[in-house]
N, C-alpha and C positions, 0 to 999 in steps of 0.2 A: 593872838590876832587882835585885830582894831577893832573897836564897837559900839556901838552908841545905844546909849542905857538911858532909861527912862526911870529917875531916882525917886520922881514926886510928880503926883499929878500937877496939872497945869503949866508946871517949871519948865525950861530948856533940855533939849537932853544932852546928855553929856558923851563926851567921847572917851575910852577906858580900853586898856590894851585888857586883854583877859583870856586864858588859856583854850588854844584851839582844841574845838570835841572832840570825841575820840565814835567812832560810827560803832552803834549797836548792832546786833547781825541779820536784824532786819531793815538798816539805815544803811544811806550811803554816806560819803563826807563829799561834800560840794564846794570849790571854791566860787563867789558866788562872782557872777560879773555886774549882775544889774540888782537893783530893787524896783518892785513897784510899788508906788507910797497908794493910797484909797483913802477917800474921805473917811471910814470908819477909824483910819488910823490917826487922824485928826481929833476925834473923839476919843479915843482911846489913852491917846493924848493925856487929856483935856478930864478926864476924867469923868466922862457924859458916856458911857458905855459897860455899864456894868455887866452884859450879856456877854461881853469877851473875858468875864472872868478873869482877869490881868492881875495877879499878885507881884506887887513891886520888891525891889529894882526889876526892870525887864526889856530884854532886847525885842525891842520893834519890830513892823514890817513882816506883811502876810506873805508875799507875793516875792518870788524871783525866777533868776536865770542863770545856770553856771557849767561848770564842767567838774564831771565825776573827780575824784582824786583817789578815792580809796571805797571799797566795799565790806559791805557785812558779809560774815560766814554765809547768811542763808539768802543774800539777795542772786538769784539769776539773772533778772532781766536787764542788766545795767553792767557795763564794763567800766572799769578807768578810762577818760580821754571822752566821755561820752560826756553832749549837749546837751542838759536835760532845764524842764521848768516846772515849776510849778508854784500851789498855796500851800504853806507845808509851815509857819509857825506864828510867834507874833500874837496869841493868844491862850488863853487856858497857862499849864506851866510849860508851854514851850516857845524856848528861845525864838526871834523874829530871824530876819535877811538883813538889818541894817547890821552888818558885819562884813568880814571878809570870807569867813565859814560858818556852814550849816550842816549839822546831821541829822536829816531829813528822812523820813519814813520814806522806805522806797517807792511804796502802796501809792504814796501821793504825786509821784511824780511823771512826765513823760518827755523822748526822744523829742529838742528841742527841732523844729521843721528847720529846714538848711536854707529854708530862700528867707528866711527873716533875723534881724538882729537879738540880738541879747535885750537890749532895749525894748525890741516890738513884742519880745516873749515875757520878759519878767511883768510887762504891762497888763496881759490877760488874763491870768487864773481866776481871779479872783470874780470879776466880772461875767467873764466865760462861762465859768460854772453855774455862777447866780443865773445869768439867763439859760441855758441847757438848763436847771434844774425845774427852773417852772416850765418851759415851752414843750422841754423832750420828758424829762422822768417824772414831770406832774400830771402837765394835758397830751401827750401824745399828737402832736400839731400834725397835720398831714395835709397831703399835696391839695390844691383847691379849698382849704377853709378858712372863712374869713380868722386873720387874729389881729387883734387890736392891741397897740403896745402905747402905754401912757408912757409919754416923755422920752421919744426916740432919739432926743441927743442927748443924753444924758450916757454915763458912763457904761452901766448895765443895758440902758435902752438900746444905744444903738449900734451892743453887738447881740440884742435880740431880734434888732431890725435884720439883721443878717445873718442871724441862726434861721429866723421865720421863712427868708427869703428861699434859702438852701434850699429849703423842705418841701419849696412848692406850696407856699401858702399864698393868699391873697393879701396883704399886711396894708394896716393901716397904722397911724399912731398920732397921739394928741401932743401936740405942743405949743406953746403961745407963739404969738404972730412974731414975737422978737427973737424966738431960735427954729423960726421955719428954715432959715439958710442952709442952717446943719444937718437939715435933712434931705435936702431937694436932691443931693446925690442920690440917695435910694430908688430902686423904681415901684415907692408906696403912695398911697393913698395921705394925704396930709390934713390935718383935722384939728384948725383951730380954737383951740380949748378955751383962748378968753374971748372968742367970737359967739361960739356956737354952744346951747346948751345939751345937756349930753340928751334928752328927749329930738332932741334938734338933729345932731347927727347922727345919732341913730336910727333916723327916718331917713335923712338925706343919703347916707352911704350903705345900709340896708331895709330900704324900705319898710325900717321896722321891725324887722328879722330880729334883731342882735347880734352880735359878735358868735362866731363858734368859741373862740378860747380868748381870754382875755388876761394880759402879764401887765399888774401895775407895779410901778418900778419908783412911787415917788407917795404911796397912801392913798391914793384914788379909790378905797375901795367902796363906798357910794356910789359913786359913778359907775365905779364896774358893775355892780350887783344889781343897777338899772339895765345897764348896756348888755347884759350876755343874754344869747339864745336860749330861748325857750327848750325845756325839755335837756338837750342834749349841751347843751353849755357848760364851760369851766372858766371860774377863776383862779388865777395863782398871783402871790403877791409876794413880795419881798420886806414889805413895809405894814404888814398885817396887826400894827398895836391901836390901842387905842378902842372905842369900847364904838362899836353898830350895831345897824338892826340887820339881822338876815330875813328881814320879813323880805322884800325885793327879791331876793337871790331865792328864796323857798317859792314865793309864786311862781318863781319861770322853772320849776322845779330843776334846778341849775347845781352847780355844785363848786368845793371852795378847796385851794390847798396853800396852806402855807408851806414860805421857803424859807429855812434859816439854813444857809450856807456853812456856816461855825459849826456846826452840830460834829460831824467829824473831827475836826480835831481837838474839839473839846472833850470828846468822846473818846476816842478809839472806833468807835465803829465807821463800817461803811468806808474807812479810807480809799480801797482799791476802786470803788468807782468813780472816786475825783481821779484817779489815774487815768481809769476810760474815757472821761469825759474828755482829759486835754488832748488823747490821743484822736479825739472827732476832732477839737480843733485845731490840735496840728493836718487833720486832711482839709480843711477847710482851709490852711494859711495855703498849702501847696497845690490845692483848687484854683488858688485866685480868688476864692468868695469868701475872704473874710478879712478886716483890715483894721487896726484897734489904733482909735484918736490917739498920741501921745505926741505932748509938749517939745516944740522945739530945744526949751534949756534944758540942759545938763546940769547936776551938781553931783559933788564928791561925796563923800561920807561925813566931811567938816561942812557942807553945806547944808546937810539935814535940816537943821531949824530954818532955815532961809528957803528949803523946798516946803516944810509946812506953812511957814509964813504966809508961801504964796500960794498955796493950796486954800488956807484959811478966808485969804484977800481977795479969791476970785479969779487970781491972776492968770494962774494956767489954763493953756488952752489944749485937752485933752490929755492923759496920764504922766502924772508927773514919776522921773526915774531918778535914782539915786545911782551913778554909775561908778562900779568898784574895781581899781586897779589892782 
């Protein structure tokens, strides 16, 4: 099969035929149609990512989309011919999606939704989960409470603006005045972050209350740990490094979780719930409430370096794909 291999950090990757996997008996073989590229795979790149544990040479890319080819002895829930997606490598020692095949832990994957593309699926794993993991298996979000989501157009943000929404929450989310556009579709609360200080809107949009659950999606977590309600408050964060004070977040006797998404598959553990998890979002693609940014362009497998390029440059305008014939 065809592949693109990352020989050296920072360098180009390279393209390299190399022998298609053979599926373990709890893996399927997946020909793959789409890739989703993430900034994280930009750093990983780049060699600014040491937390994916990436021992070189190594096949790229977290995130796809394809159709079953062959099955493990112990896999049931997956036939040949079947549509599946998922985050399933690209880090730790396993192989990525910028290929043509993947043998993919089955645990990790789900029944691709029928009303969306290869493209529109390989686009959200990655994302999807990150936000499901703080909103649903961190804070438990529920119908009527206020949640606050820092940076709702951002790639994780604003499919938590639409995880939030599903649930019946009140949602609100901070973003500067230069990407309010990207939000005004939602029907949230809008909360300009280089207008207003976070004392400021926190009065303005609950009278001082706080937020019920708050998802920072970009390092906010000062801001958050001012922002959440007293007592019954949670923060989850995606972005949780760097050294704070939890004096804020212990007065509102509040509480805190971090989200590292990688942990499974770096791990082995917990796979099968990233399984459950895209099976919520496939009900949500076939809802009609749920719809993931992804960039107009296309590129092939030889365009790889020219989709990071432009990933790097700012260029794309929501999830860039690498599409494999």
């Amino acid at each position: 099969m065809k592949a693109i291999v990352l020989q050296q950090f920072g360098k180009p990757l390279e393209v390299k035929e190399m022998e298609k996997p053979q599926p373990k008996a709890h893996e399927v073989l997946v020909k793959i149609k789409a890739s989703g590229l993430n900034p994280l795979d930009l750093k990983i790149k780049e060699g600014k990512a040491s937390h994916a544990e990436v021992t070189l040479p190594m096949i790229l890319g977290i995130d796809m989309a394809g159709i079953v080819e062959e099955i493990g002895k112990d896999v049931k829930n997956f036939k040949v011919g079947d549509e599946v997606f998922g985050m399933v490598g690209g880090v730790g020692n396993n192989p990525g999606t910028l290929a043509e095949y993947i043998a993919a832990d089955a645990d990790l994957l789900a029944l691709k939704p029928k009303n969306i593309t290869f493209k529109e699926a390989a686009a959200t794993p990655l994302i999807f989960i990150t936000a499901w993991e703080g909103l649903v298996s961190k804070m438990n979000i529920k119908k009527d409470e206020t949640v606050l989501i820092h940076a709702g157009n951002g790639g994780v943000g604003h499919v938590a603006l639409q995880i939030a929404l599903a649930k019946g929450a009140k949602v609100f989310t901070t973003v500067k005045s230069e990407n309010i556009e990207a939000v005004q579709q939602y029907p949230v609360e809008i909360i300009p972050s280089d207008e207003l200080s976070v004392e400021k809107y926190v009065q303005n949009f609950t009278n001082g209350a706080g937020f019920d659950a708050i998802l920072d999606t970009v390092g906010l977590l000062d801001d958050s740990f001012k922002a959440v309600k007293q007592y019954s408050g949670h923060v989850a964060s995606i972005l949780g490094w760097g050294t704070h004070s939890i004096a804020p977040l212990s007065f509102r006797n509040a509480t805190y979780s971090g989200v590292f998404t990688l942990y499974p598959l770096l791990s082995g553990e917990n796979r099968k719930h990233y399984g459950e998890i895209l099976k919520e979002a496939a009900n949500l693609f076939e809802e009609g409430k749920l719809k993931i940014a992804v960039d107009d362009k296309s590129y092939s497998l030889e365009q790889t370096n020219e989709a990071f390029a432009d990933i790097e440059n700012r260029i794309s305008k929501g999830k860039t794909i690498i599409e494999i014939k």
